[in-house]
C-alpha positions in Angstrom: 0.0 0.0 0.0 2.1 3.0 -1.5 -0.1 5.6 -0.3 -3.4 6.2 1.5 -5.8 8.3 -0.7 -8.9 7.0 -1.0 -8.9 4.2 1.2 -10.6 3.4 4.0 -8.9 3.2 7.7 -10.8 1.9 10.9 -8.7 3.2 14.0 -9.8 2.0 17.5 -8.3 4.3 20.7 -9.1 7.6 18.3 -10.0 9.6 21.0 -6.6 10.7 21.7 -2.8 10.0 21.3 -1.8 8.1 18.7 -4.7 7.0 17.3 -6.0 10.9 17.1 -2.8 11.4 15.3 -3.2 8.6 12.9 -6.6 10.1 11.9 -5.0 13.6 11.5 -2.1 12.0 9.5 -4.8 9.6 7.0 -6.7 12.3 6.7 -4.6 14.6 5.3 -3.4 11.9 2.8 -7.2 11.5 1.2 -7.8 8.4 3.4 -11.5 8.2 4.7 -12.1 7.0 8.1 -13.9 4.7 11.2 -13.1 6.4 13.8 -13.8 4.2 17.2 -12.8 5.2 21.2 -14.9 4.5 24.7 -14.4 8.3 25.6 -17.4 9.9 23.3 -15.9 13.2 24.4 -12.5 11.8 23.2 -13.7 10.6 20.0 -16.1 13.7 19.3 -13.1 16.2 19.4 -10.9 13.9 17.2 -14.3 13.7 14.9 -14.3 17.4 15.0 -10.3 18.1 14.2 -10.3 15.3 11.4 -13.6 17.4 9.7 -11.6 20.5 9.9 -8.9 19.2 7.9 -10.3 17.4 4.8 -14.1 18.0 4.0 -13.3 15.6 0.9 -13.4 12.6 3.1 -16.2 10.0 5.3 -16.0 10.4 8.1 -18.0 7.5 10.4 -17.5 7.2 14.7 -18.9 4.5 17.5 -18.4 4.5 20.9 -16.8 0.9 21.7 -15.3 -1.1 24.3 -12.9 -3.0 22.8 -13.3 -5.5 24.6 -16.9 -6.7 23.8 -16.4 -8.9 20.8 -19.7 -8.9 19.3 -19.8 -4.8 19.4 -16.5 -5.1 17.3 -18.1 -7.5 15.1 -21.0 -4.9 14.8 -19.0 -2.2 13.8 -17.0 -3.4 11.3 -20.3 -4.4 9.3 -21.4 -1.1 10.0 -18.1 0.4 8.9 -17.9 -1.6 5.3 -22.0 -0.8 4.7 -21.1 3.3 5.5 -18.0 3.2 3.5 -18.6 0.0 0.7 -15.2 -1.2 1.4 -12.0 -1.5 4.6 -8.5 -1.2 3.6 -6.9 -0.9 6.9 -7.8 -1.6 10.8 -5.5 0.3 13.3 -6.0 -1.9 16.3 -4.5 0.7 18.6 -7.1 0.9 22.0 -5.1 0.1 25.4 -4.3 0.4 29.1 -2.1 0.2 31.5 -1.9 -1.2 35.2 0.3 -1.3 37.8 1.2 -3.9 40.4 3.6 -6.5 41.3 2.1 -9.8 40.4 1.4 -11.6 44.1 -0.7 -8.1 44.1 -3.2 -8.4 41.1 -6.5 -9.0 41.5 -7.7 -11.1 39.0 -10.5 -8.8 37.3 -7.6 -5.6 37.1 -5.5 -8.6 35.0 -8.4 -9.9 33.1 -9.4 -6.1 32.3 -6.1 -5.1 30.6 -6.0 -8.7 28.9 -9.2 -8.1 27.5 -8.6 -4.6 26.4 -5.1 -5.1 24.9 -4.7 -8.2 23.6 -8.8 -9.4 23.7 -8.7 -5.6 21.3 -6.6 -6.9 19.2 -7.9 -10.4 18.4 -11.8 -9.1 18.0 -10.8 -6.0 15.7 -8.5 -8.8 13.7 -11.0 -11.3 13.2 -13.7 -8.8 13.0 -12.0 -6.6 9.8 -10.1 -9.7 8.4 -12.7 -10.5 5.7 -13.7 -7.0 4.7 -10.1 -6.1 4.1 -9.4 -9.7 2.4 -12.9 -8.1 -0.1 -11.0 -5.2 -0.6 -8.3 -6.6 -2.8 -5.5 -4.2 -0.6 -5.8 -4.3 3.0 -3.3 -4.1 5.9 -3.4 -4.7 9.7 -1.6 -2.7 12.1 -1.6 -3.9 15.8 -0.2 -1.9 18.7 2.3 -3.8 21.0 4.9 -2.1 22.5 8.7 -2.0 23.7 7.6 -3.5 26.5 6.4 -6.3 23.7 10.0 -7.0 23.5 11.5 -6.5 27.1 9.9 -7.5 30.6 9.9 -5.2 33.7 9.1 -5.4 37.0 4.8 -3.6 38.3 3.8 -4.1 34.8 3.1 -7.6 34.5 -0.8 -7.8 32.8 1.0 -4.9 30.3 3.9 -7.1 29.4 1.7 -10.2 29.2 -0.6 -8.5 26.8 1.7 -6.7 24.5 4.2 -9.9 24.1 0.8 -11.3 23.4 0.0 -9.1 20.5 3.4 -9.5 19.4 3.1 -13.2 18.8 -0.4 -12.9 17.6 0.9 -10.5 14.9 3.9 -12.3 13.8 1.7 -15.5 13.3 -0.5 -13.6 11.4 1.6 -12.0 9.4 3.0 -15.2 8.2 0.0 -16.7 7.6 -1.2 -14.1 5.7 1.9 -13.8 3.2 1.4 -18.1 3.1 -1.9 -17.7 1.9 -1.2 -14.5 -0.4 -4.8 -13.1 0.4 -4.0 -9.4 -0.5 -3.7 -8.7 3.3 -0.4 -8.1 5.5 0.3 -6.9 9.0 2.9 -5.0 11.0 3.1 -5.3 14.9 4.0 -1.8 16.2 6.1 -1.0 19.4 6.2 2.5 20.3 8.7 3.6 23.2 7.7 6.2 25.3 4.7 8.2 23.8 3.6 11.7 25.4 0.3 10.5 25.8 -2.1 9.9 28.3 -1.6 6.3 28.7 0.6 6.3 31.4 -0.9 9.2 33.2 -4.4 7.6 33.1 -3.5 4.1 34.1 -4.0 2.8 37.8 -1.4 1.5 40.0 -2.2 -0.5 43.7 -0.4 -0.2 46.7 1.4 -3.7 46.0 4.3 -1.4 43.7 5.7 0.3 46.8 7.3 -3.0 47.5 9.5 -1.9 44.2 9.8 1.7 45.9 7.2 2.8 43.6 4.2 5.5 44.7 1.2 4.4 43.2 0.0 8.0 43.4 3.1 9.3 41.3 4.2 6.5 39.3 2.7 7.2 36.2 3.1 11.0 35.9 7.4 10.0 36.4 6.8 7.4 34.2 5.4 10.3 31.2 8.1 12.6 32.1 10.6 9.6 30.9 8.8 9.9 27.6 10.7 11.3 24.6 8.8 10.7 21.3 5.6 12.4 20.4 2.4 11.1 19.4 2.2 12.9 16.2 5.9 11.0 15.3 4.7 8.1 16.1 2.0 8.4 13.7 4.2 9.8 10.9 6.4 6.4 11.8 3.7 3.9 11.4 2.6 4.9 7.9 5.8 4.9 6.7 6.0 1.5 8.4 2.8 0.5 6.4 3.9 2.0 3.4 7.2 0.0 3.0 5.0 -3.2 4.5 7.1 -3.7 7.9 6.7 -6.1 9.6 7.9 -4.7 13.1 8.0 -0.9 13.3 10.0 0.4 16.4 8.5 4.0 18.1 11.7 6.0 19.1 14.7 6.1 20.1 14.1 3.8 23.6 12.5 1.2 21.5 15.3 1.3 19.3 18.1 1.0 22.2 15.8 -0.9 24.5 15.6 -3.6 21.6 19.0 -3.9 20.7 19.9 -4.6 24.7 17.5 -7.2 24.1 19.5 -8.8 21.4 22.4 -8.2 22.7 21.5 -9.8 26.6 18.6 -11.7 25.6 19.3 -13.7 28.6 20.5 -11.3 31.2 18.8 -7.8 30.7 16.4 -8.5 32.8 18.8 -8.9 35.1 19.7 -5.4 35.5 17.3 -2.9 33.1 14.6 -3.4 35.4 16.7 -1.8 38.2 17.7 1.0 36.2 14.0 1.6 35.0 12.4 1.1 38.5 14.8 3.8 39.8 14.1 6.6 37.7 10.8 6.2 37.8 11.0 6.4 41.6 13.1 9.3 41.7 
């Protein structure tokens, strides 16, 4: 997929951050759009900025959870009847959690699961055979870095991106097997300036790690380097050149290559060094 005119994109998370950002970015390049968050209020300004930029363009939104399979199911029928066709679904909605894992209750674990990787499987499934219709369609999941390295109070995260990692590399290669007209790249983003971190919830069970669950994820954005409208610009060109992994920033860059390098032994010793700025 060289370019994005006159396609159509179905973005989940819109409301904000990088999925705002991809709408701004798709719109700008002719590309029509679904536009999907839980936040109406969210989602209605991202409606209202994407409007403002391209009146030459559809423009569709639902409020949706993600996590309910059969309202994902819903909407991509709904998007391919508004729009006739679905070239690409940005599955891009997620949250975060902190705690150690002796300290998750299972429904705050089964939540982020569900949202995360439970997103990414129902927008997958749900979009697959519209896009396979279209003749050109690609899928673009949202992992992270911390798809590719492990560390300590963010165990359901971890858990789910690595999850969408897999899921996405299996797809991928099943996809170019069965040379449907389909492909998909697993994204990992570093550290985004976005609300992610600021909005996710933390328990008491991190100050074992010398972590304040009132203050963790405010130091945790103020670690954050890239911003959400790069990130955007570095997923499209990811599309574009049909990636298979796209890596958000420079901490995603360095944070993979210790990975490489010590796949074995980082976790011996990044964990440390990332659980002590973010407590200082």
């Amino acid at each position: 997929m060289k370019n994005f005119k006159n396609k159509v994109a179905a973005i989940t998370g819109a409301g904000s951050g990088m999925g705002r950002e991809l709408a701004i970015a798709l719109a700008k390049q002719g590309c029509h759009l679904a536009l999907s968050d839980i936040n109406q209020t969210g989602l209605s300004e991202t409606v209202r900025i994407v409007k403002g930029l391209n009146k030459g363009i559809n423009i569709t939104s639902q409020t949706l959870d993600v996590s309910n399979r059969t309202a994902v199911f819903d909407w991509a029928s709904q998007v391919e009847k508004d729009h006739s066709k679905v070239n690409l679904i940005f599955n891009n909605a997620g949250i975060a959690f902190g705690s150690t894992i002796e300290g998750f209750e299972s429904k705050d674990f089964q939540r982020v699961m569900d949202i995360n990787f439970g997103g990414v499987l129902n927008g997958t499934q749900a979009f697959l055979p519209y896009l396979k219709k279209s003749g050109e369609g690609h899928i673009i999941n949202t992992s992270s870095v911390f798809g590719i390295i492990a560390v300590p109070g963010t165990s359901a995260y971890n858990a789910s991106k690595f999850a969408v990692r897999g899921f996405t590399e299996t797809l991928r290669q099943e996809l170019d097997y069965t040379r449907c007209g389909v492909s998909a790249t697993s994204v990992h983003p570093g550290g985004i300036k976005t609300a992610i971190a600021t909005s996710s919830k933390s328990n008491d069970s991190i100050k074992v790690l010398g972590l304040d669950p009132s203050t963790a994820g405010d130091k945790m954005t103020k670690q954050f380097i890239t911003t959400a409208e790069k990130a955007a610009y570095v997923i499209l060109k990811g599309v574009k050149k049909n990636s298979r992994r796209v890596l958000i920033g420079p901490d995603a860059v360095f944070l993979d290559l210790i990975q490489r390098i010590f796949p074995g032994s980082y976790s011996g010793f990044l964990g440390k060094i990332l659980l002590s700025r973010m407590a200082n």
